[in-house]
N, C-alpha and C positions, 0 to 999 in steps of 0.2 A: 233770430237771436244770435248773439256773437260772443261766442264760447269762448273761452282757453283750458285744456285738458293737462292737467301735469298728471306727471306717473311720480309717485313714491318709490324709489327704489328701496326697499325692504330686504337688504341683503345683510347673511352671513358674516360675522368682521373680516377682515384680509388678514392675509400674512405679511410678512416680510418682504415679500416677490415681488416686484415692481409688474413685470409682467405678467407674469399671473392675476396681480390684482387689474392688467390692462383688458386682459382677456374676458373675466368675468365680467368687469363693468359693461363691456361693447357685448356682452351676449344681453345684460340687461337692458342695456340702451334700446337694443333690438323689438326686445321685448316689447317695450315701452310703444315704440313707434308703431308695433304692430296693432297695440290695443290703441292707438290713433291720439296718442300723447301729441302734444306740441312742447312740452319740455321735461327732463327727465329728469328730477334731482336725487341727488347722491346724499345716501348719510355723510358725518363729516370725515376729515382725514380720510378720504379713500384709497389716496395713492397708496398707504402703506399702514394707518390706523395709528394706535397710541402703543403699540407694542414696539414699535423700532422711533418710536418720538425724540426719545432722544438715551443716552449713554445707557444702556443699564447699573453699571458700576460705579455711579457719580450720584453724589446725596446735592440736594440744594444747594452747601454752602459751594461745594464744588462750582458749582454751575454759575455763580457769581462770581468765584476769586479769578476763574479761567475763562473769560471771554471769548477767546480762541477757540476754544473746542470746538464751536460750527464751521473754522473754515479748512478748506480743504478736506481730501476725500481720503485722507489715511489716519488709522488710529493714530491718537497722541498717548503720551506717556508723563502722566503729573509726577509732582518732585518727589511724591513719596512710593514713585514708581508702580505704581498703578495704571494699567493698558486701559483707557477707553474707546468705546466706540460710535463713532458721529451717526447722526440721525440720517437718512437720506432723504433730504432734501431736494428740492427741486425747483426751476427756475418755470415762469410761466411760457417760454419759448421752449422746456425741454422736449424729446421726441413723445412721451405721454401724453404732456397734454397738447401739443401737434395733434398726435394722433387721433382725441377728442372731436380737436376742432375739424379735424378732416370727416368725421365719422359723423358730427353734429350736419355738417354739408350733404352727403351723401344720406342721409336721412329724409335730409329739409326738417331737423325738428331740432329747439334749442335743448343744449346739456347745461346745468350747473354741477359743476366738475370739483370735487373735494381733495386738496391735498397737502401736503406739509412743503411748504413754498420757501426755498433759499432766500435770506436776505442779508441785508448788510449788520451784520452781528448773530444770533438768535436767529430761527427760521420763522415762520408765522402759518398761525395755521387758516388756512385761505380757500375759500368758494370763488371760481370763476364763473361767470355765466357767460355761456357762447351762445352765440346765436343761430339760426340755424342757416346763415353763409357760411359760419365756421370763423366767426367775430369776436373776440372779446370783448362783449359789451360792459361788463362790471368784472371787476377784481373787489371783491372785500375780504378783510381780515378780521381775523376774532378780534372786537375790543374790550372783550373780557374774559383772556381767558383765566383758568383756573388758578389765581394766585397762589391759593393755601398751599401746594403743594405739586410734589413732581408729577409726571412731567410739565405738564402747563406753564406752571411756575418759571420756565428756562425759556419761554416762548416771548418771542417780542408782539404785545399787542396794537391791533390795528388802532386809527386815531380817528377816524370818523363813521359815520353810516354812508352812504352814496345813494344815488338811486339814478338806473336808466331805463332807456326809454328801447323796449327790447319789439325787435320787427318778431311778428307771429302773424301765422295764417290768419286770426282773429283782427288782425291789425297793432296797432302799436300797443303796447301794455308798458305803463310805469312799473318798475319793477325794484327792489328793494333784500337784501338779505340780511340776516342774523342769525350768527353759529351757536349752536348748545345755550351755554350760560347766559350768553347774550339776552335771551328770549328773557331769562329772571328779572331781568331790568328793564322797567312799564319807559324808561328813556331810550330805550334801543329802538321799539317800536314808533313810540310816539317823534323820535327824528326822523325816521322813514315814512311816518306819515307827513311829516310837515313838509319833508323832501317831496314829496306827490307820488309816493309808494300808492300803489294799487294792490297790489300784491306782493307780499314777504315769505320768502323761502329761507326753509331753516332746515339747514342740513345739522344733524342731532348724535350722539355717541350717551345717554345715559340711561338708567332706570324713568319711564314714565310715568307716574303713579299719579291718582287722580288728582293729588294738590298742584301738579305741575302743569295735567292737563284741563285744570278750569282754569288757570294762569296763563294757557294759552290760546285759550276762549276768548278770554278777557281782553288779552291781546287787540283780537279782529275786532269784538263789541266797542271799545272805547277809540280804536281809529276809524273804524267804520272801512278796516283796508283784509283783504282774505289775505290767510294765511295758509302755511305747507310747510309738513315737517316733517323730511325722511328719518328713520333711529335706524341702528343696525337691530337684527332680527336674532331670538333667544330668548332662554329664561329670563325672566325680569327687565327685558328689555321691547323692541316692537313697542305696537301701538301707535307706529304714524299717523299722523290725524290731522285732516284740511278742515279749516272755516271760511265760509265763503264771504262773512262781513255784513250782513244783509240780516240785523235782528231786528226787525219787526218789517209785516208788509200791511198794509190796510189798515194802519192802525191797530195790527192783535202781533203779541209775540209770537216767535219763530226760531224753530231750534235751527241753528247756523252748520251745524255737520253737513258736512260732503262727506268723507270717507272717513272709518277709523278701524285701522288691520288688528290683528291679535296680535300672537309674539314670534309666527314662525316666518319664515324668507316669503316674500313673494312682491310683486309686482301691484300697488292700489293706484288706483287713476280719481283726481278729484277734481271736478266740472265744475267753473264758476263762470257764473253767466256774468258775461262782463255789462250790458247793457243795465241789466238791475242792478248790479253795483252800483255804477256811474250814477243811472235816477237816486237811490240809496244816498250816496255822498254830496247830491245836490240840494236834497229838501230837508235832510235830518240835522237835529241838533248836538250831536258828537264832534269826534276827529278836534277841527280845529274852528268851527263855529263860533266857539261862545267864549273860548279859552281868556286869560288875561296875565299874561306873561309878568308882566309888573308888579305882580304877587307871587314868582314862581324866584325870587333870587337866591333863596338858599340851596336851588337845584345845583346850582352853579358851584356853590362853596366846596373848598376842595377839603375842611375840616373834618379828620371823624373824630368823633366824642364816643366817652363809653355810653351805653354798652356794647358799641358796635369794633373797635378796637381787636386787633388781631395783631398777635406778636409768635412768628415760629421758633422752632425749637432753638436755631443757632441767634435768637434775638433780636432779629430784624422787625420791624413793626411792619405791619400791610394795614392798606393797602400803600405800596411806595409809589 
C-alpha cells in the first residue's frame, strides 16, 4: 500500500517574533517527522499571524487612499499625522523561509510553510510547499481573501489555484492548496480538482463549527480528491480534520475521516492511502466524470445581484 502521512500542525497562534514564531514551527516540524509525517502543514499566516497583518492604526479607507504603506521597512506618517506601522512581510527567498527549506532537507520530509509574503503593492497571504530537497514546489496565494473587512481586506489576492506534482517517499502526489476562506468556495476545490489535485491542503486561522466542517467533507466527496486542514489551536478554534476522498467502497458507504483533533495544540497525522484513491478516481462517477461545462457559464460572470451585494462603511461596493 502506498501511503502519504501529513502531520496537522495544531499549534498556539504566534506572536509578533518572527523568530520565535521560526523556532516553534522547527520544534513542530520535528515533531511531525518523528511521528513519520512525509509533510507537515502549517495553520495559515504562520510567520507572524493576523495580529501584525497589517497597520493597527489605519481603518480600511486608509488602506486604499495609501498604497505605499507596504513599502519599505520604516513607519510612514499620513497627512493627518498619524504614525503607522507596516506589516512584516516577507519575501519567499527571506532567511525564514531559507530556513524551512533547509529544515524540510534535513528531515527528507515536505513543509507547507504559511506566511504573510512581500509583494509588489499589498503583501499576500501565501502557502509554500517545499519539498523534501528543500524545493519550492508550489507558491499559492489566498484567492479569497477576507474582503468584508480588515485586515484581509488591505491583502492582494492570489489569481489562480495551481497544482504540483510534489516528490514523497510514497512517490509522486498531485498536490493542490487552499487558504481559510478559499475552502467556502465549492470553485477553489473543484479547480484543484480539475488541475489533477489528489490532495488539498488548507492551512486555516477561524472558528470551525460543524457547518464549515460538513463543507469541508463535501469538499473531498464531490472531487473525489483528500483533503487537510491545519486551524490554530484554542477556544472555539482547533478541530483540524483530514478526508481521505474515498466515500464508498464495495458499493456500501463509508465515513471519509482520517483524523479530526479537539481544540487544544498538538501534533494529528492523517494517512491516506494513496493506491485506493487513485482505484476510487478511476471507476467512480464524481470529480470530473460526467460534469458538462457548457451549462456552467454563469460560474464565470463577474455580475453580483442582490441579495448578495455588499457595500462598507466608507461606500465602496464588494466584491471589487
Amino acid at each position: 500500500m502506498s501511503t502519504l502521512t501529513i502531520a496537522l500542525l495544531q499549534l498556539d497562534p504566534p506572536g509578533h517574533d518572527l523568530q520565535t514564531n521560526l523556532v516553534r514551527g522547527e520544534a513542530a516540524c520535528r515533531r511531525a517527522q518523528a511521528m513519520g509525517a512525509d509533510l507537515a502543514l502549517f495553520p495559515e499566516m504562520w510567520s507572524n499571524g493576523y495580529s501584525s497583518c497589517v497597520p493597527p492604526e489605519l481603518d480600511e479607507a486608509d488602506v486604499h487612499r495609501h498604497p505605499d504603506l507596504w513599502h519599505g521597512a520604516r513607519p510612514l506618517v499620513l497627512p493627518d499625522g498619524r504614525t503607522v506601522w507596516r506589516g512584516r512581510a516577507i519575501t519567499s527567498d527571506s532567511p525564514f523561509v531559507i530556513h524551512f527549506r533547509r529544515l524540510a532537507a534535513e528531515l527528507d520530509m515536505a513543509i507547507a510553510l504559511t506566511y504573510l509574503e512581500a509583494w509588489d503593492g499589498p503583501p499576500r497571504n501565501t502557502v509554500s510547499v517545499i519539498d523534501r530537497q528543500g524545493r519550492i514546489a508550489l507558491t499559492q496565494a489566498k484567492v479569497h481573501p477576507c474582503a468584508f473587512g480588515l485586515p484581509e481586506a488591505a491583502l492582494t489576492p492570489g489569481e489562480s489555484f495551481e497544482v504540483c506534482t510534489l516528490d514523497t517517499a510514497a512517490g509522486a502526489v498531485e498536490v493542490g492548496a487552499m487558504i481559510c476562506y478559499d475552502r467556502e468556495f465549492p470553485e477553489s476545490a473543484r479547480a484543484l480538482m480539475l488541475g489533477g489535485a489528489e490532495v488539498i491542503l488548507t492551512p486555516n486561522a477561524c472558528e470551525l463549527e460543524i457547518n464549515r466542517l460538513a463543507q469541508f467533507r463535501a469538499r473531498a466527496f464531490e472531487n473525489m480528491t483528500g483533503v487537510a486542514l491545519a486551524n490554530y489551536a484554542g477556544p472555539g478554534m482547533g478541530h483540524s480534520i483530514a478526508f481521505d476522498g474515498i466515500a464508498f467502497a464495495e458499493g456500501d458507504s463509508r465515513d471519509m475521516l482520517l483524523v479530526a483533533a479537539g481544540e487544544s495544540e498538538g501534533v494529528h497525522t492523517a494517512v491516506f492511502d494513496l493506491d485506493a484513491l487513485r482505484a476510487y478516481r478511476r471507476r467512480e462517477t464524481w470529480g470530473n466524470a460526467f460534469r458538462r461545462p457548457g451549462a456552467y457559464r454563469s460560474l464565470t460572470a463577474t455580475e453580483v445581484r442582490e441579495p448578495f451585494v455588499r457595500v462598507t462603511d466608507e461606500g465602496r461596493r464588494l466584491p471589487r
